[in-house]
N, C-alpha and C positions, 0 to 999 in steps of 0.2 A: 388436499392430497397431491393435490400438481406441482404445487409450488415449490414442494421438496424437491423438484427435479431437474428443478432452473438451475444454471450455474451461476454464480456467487463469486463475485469481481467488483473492486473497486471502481473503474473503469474500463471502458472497454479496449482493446488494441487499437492504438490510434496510427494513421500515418503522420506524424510529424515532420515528415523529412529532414531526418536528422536521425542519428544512429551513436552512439558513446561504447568505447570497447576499453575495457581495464584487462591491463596484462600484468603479471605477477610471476617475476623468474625467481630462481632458487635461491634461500636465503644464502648470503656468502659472496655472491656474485659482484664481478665489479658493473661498474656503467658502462663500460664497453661491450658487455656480453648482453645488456640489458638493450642499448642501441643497435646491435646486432638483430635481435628478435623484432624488434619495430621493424627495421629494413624489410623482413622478410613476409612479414604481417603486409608492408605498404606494396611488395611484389605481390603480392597473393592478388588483393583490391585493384591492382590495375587494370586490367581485363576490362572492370565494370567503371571507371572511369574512361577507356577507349570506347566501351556501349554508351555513355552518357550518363549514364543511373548514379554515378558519382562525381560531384565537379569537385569535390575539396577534401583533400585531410589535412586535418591539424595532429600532430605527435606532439608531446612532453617525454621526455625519460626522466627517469630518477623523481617522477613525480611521488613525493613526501619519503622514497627512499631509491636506493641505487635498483635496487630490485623491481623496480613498480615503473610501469609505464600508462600512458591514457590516450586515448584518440580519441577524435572528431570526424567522424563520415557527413559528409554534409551533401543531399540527396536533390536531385535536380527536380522540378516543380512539375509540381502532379501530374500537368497536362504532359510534359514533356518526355515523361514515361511510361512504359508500359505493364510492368508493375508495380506492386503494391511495394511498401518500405519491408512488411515481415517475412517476403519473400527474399529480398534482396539479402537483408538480417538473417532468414535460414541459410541463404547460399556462402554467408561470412562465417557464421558458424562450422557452416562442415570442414570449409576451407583448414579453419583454424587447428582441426586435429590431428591434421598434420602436421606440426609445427613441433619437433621434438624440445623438450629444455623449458618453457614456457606451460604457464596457464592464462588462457583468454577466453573472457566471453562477452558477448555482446550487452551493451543495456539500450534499451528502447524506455527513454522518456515517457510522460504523462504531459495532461495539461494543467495536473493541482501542483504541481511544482513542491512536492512531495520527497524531501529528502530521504534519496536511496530507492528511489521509484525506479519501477524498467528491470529491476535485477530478476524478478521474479517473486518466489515467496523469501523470506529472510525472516529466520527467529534466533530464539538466543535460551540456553539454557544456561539457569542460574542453581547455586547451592553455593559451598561452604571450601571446597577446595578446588584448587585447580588437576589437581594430579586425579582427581574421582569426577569432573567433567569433562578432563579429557577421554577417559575411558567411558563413560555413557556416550559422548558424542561421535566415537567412530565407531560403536553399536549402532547410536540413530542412522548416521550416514552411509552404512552397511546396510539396513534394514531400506531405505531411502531409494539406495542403488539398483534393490529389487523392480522397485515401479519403474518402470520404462516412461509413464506419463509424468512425471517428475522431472526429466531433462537431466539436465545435466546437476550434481548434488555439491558441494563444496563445504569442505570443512575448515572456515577461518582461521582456526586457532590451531597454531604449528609448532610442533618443538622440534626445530631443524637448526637453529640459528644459536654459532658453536659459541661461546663464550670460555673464558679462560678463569679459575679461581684460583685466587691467592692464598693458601694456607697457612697463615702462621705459628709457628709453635711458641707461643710468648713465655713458658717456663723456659726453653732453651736460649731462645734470646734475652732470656734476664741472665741466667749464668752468663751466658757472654758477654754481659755487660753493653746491649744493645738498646739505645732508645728507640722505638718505634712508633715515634708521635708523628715525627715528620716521613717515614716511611712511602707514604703514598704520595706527597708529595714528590720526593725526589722519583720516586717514580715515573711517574707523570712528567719530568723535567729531562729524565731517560729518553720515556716515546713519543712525544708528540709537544714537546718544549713546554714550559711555562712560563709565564709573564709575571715580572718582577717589581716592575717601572716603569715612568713613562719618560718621555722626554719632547720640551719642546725646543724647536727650533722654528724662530719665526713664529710665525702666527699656527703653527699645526703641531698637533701631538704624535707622538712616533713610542709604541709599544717595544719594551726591554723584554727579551725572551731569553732565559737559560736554558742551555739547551746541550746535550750531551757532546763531548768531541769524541767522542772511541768511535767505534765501528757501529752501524747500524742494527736495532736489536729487532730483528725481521721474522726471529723464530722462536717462541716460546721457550724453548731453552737457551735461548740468550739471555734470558731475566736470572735464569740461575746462576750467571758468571760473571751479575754486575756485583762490585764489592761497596759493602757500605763501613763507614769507621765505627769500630767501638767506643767504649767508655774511656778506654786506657790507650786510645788513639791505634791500635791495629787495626787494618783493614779486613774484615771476615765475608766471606764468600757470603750470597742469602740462601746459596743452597744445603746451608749448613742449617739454619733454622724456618725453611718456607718449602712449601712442596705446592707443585701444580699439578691442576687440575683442570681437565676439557670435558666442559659439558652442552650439551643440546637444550637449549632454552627456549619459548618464546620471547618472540621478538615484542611482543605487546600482551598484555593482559587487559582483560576489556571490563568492564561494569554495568549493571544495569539494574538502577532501583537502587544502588548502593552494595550490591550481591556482586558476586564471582561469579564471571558467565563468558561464556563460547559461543559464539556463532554459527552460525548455519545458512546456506544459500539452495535453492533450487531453482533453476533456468524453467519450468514448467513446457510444458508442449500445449500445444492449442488444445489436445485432450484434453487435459487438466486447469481447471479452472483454479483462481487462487484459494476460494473458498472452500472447496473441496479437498485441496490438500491442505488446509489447515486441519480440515477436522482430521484426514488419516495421518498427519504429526501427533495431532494430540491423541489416537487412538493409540499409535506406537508410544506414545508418551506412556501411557497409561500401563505400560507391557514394562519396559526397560528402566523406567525413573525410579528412584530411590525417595524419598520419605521428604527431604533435604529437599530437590530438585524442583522446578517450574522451568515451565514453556512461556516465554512471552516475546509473543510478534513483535516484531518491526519493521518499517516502512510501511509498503504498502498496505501489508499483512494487518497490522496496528491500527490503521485508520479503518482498514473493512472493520476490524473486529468493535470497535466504536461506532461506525453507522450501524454495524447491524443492534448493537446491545438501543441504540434509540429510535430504532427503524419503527416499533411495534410504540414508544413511545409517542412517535410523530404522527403515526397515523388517528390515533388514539386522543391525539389533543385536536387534529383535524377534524376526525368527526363528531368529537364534543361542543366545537364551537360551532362548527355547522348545524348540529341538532339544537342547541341553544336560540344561534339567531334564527331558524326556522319559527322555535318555539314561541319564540317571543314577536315572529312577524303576524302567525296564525292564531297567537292568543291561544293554543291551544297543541300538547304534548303529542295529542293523537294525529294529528294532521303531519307534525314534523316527523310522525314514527311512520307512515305511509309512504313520505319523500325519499327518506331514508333507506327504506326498504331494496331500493334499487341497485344503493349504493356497493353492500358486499359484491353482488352478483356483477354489479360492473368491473369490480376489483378482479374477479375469477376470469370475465373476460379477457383481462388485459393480458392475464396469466396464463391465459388458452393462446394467447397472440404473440407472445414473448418466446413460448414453446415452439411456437410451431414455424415461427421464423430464425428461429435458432440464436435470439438474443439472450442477453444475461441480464442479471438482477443488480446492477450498476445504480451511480450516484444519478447517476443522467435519466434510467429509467423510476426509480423512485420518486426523482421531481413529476414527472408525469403522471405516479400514482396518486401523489396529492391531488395533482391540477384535476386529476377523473374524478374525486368525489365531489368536486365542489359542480365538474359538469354536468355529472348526473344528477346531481340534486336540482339542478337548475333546470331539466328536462319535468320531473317532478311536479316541481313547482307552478308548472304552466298548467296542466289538469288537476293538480289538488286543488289552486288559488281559484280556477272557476268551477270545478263544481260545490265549493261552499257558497260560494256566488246562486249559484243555483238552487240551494237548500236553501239559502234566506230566501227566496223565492218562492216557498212551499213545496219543491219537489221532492219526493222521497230518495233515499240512498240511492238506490239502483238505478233512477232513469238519471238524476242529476250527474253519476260518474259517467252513465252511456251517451250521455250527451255533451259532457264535457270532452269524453275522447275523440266523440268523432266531432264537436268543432273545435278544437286543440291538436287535430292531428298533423294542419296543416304547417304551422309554428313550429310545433315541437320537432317535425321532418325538415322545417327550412332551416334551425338552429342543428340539429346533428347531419345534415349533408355538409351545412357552410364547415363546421367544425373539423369534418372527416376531410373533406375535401382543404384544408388548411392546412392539415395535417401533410397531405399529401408530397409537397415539395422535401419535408424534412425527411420521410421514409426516400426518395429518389435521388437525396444530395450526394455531392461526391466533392471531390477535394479537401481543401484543410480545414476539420474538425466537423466530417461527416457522419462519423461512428457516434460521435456525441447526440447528433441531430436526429441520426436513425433509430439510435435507441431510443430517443423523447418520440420520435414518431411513430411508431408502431405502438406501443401506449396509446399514445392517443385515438389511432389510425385502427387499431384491432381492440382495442377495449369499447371505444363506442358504436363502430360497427356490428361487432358482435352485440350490443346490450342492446340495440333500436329492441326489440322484439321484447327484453325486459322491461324498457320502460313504458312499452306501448299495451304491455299484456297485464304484468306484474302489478303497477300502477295501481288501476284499475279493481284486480283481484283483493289488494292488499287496503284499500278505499271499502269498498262492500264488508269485508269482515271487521275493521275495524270502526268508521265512522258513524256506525250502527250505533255505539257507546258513547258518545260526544253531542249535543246539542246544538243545535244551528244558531247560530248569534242574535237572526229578527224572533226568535223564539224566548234569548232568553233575554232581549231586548223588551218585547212583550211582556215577559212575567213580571223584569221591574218595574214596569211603567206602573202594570197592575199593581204591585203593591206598594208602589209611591204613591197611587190614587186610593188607594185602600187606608194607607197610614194618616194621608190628609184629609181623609173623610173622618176620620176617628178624633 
């Protein structure tokens, strides 16, 4: 019942010292205008480079287009500051909204080096057209905008980006006696030349370009007044057989699974866990999606959604191999079901410890959930292994456990102080790659803390009611003897 309540994250917020910001101006734009926004982005950040909290930025413009820019904040070392990286990263954020013409946000890395990590949550819906994803997805990103814990929402998929179409009337340019094979060719020889031939000179090649001499064609209706020759050698306008057309396109069409899909981003606030907003995407999913359509994560989003589908799997083969080799160390299923016993109950502790120190259910904490069953079982094992010790002995169930606890108490207390107290440095760590450490320690640090008393009580309880049904070894050592001496008398 607790566990529902953990938050659900691939990893935890880490400080890397190091900060990545993608900026994306309006489609159309030159690289001037693009250069422009970096500048003003790098005025913003100075402040915190004059404080120390930043020694370095790296800019690219026109990174993968004229429109797109990418920075490097690169964070001065731990000791040497006084905040943390996500603070520094909220103060770049706010900065940033200011910033008229531009879209930026910040990405804050991982350390699984997880393509498209840091952005936040990121999915992608898929179905069958783009013109019916585009409209479910400024629904999603509508409904999105609502949750304030969500951050900041972004819709990938843009139809801003103007393109020009070429209309041909191929019945009119056949009466005109027009070929139209080469058409786009000379076109293309019109705006932006074409390469014909090469030529060397010496040892190096030098490209032949044709290329227009009239006047530059700068305006969409300059293509209407280029004249091309007919059949019967007249020159006919193209605005006699071609009509244009401006339309708003995306700039990129994207794929996933081999499907028609749009993107989606969420910046998340500390409120909001990643886990948690997947499931209320997919709960709006379940509202707005058509018949056609699927939600499927990526990045981060993707990978949680993989640990968790084998979270329940791994534990699952942990404690079957653990009840196995029990099994087969005690010769006996009862004794390893005793051991065991401890084990769920340490798992709840850990659960009670994660809660209440206000960790999340991370890769980092989950290794630690493993590493608990195998310690509790080893707590276990120290008072199960002697009091069957003590029932080959002829002592009855009851005194044999009462006396195994109280002389096993001292072990079983020296093996979880050492443990807890090991634990200790990773719960008080700080600098680089703390959050990883803290999460693995508090698992261990509140899961076995909290169970001493299960395994000291529980044990014990779960020994009496069970081993009552299993027979002591010198007993049934004894009855073969007996009827090895019974069969050889015969």
């Amino acid at each position: 019942l607790m566990a529902s309540g953990i938050r659900q994250e691939l990893t935890p917020s880490e400080d890397r010292a190091v900060a990545l910001l993608s900026v994306t101006a309006p489609q159309g734009v030159s690289l001037d205008y693009t250069q422009g926004k970096m500048r003003e982005i790098e005025d913003l950040v100075t402040p915190l480079q004059d404080r120390g909290e930043v020694t370095n930025v790296f800019s690219i413009s026109g990174f993968g287009a004229d429109n797109r820019g990418f920075m490097v904040f690169t964070l001065a070392n731990w000791q040497d500051r006084a905040r943390a990286q996500q603070e520094i990263v909220g103060e770049i954020n706010g900065k940033l909204r200011g910033i008229i013409g531009v879209r930026a946000f910040a990405i804050q890395p991982n350390s699984l080096g997880i393509r498209g990590a840091g952005r936040g949550l990121s999915f992608a819906i898929t179905g069958t057209s783009y013109d019916q994803l585009g409209d479910v997805a400024v629904r999603m990103e509508d409904r999105l905008r609502q949750i304030p814990a969500m951050g900041q929402v972004r819709l990938e998929y843009e139809r801003t980006q103007p393109q020009l179409f070429v209309q041909i009337d191929r019945a009119l340019a056949a009466d005109l006696d027009i070929d139209i094979t080469g058409l786009g060719q000379a076109l293309q020889a019109v705006l932006d030349g074409r390469t014909v031939g090469s030529v060397f000179i010496d040892d190096k090649s030098f490209d032949v370009q044709m290329l227009s001499t009239t006047d530059p064609v700068d305006d969409p209706g300059d293509l209407e007044n280029i004249f091309v020759q007919s059949g019967t050698g007249q020159m006919v306008p193209m605005a006699s057989f071609v009509t244009l057309e401006e339309r708003a396109v995306a700039p990129e069409l994207d794929r996933e699974g081999q499907n028609r899909s749009v993107e989606l981003t969420a910046g998340l606030t500390p409120e909001m866990s990643l886990g948690d907003a997947l499931v209320q995407v997919q709960q709006i999913g379940d509202e707005i999606l058509a018949d056609e359509n699927r939600i499927v994560p990526l990045a981060e989003a993707a990978t949680l959604d993989q640990t968790n589908a084998g979270l329940l799997l791994t534990f699952g083969f942990a404690i079957l191999v653990v009840f196995l080799v029990l099994a087969a160390q005690f010769e006996s299923f009862i004794s390893a079901v005793v051991v065991m016993a401890t084990v769920p109950l340490g798992l709840a502790c850990a659960v009670f410890a994660l809660l209440m120190t206000g960790q999340s259910l991370n890769v980092y904490s989950q290794i630690g959930l493993v590493m608990l069953i195998g310690i509790m079982a080893k707590n276990g094992i120290l008072i199960v292994e002697f009091a069957n010790q003590l029932r080959d002995q002829g002592r009855d169930v009851r005194t044999a456990i009462l006396d195994a606890s109280t002389i096993r108490l001292r072990p079983v207390m020296m093996t979880l102080t050492s443990t807890v107290l090991g634990g200790v440095p990773l719960v008080l760590s700080s600098g680089a790659g703390a959050e990883a450490r803290e999460a693995l320690g508090w698992v261990i640090v509140g899961g076995l803390g909290l169970a001493t008393l299960f395994t000291l009580y529980l044990t014990p309880v779960a020994y009496v009611l069970t081993a009552r049904f299993s027979t002591p070894k010198a007993q049934e050592e004894a009855r073969l003897q007996k009827e090895m001496e019974a069969a050889q008398t015969i």
